[in-house]
C-alpha positions, 0 to 999 in steps of 0.5 A, a space after each residue: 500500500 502506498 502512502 498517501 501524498 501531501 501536496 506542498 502548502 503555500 506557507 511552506 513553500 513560501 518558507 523555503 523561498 524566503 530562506 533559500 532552501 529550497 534547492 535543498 528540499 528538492 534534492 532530498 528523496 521524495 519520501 522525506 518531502 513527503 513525509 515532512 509535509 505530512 508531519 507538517 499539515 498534521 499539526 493541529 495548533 498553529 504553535 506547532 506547525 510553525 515550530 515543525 516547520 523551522 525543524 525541517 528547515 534547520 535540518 536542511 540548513 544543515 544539510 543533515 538529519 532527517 524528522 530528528 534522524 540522522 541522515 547523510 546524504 549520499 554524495 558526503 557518505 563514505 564509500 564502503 571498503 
């Protein structure tokens, strides 16, 4: 079964305008997208959508992590020996 997608909400977008970031969302795997945007349209105060919103760009400031997971992205990881 698939999971449902979550179309991007304006504020979002225009976030990640505002802050540069988003050349950094787009090159993360669709499923991060996704699941961000989940996270963030799930919120049910305004109080915690803004602060959801602020996780997800400080990790793509950072260019690591992942919903409080650590995640480095392919092009940084360390090839196997």
């Amino acid at each position: 079964m698939k999971r449902p997608r979550h179309p991007m909400p304006e504020d979002v977008a225009d976030r990640l305008a505002t802050e540069g970031l988003r050349g950094a969302y787009d090159a993360r795997p669709p499923y991060q997208r996704n699941d961000w945007l989940g996270w963030i349209t799930a919120a049910k105060r305004p109080e915690t959508r803004a602060r959801r919103i602020d996780s997800m760009l400080a990790e793509l400031r950072a260019g690591h992590g992942y919903m409080g997971m650590a995640w480095t992205p392919p092009a940084a990881r360390k090839p196997s020996q």
